[in-house]
C-alpha positions in Angstrom: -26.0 -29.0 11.5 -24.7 -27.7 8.1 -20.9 -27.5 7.5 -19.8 -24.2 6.1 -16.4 -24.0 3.8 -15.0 -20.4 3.8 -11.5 -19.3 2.4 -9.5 -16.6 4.1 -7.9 -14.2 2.4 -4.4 -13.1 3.2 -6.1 -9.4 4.5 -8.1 -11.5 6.5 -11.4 -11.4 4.6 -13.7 -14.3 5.0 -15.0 -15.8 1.6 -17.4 -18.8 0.6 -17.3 -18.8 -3.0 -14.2 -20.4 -4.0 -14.4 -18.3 -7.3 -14.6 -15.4 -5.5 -11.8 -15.6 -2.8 -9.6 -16.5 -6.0 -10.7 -13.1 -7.8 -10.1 -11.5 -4.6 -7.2 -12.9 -3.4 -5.4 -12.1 -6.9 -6.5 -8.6 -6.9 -5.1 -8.3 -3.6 -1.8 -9.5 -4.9 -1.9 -7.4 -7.7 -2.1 -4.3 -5.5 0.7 -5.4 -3.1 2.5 -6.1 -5.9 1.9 -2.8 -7.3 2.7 -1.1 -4.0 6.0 -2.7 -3.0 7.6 -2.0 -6.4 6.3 2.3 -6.3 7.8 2.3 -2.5 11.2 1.0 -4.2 11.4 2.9 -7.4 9.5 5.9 -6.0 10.9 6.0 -2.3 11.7 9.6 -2.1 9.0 11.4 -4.6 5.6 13.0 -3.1 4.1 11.7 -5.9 4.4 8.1 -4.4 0.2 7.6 -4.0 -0.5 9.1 -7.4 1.5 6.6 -8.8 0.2 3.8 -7.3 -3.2 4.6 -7.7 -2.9 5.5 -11.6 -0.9 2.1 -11.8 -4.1 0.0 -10.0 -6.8 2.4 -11.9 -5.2 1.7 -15.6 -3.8 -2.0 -15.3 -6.1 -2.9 -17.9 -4.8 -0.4 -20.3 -0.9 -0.9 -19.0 -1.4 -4.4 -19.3 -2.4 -3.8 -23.3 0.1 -1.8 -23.9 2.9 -3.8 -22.1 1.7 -6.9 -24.1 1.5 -4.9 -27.4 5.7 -4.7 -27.3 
């Protein structure tokens, strides 16, 4: 019999790497993160996805420029 160790992410994703489900797990965070402060400062606009996704799609590039002030 072989023992299997697995991590479980908090969307419910099964993992074996431990690497991995860390990378995972921390974009996961990220994109909560990023979706829990648009639905506060964004509540009412239609523009409420675009947001979000631009935010997700350029964190590398917001992330630069955030650290650059």
């Amino acid at each position: 019999m072989k023992e299997i160790k697995s991590y479980k992410l908090t969307n419910g994703q099964i993992v074996e790497s431990k690497s991995e489900a860390i990378r995972l797990q921390k974009k996961i965070d990220f994109e909560k993160a990023v979706w829990l402060i648009v639905n506060e400062k964004i509540a009412y606009n239609e523009n409420i996805t675009m947001v979000g996704d631009f935010i997700i799609e350029n964190a590398d590039k917001l992330t630069a420029i955030l650290n650059a002030r």
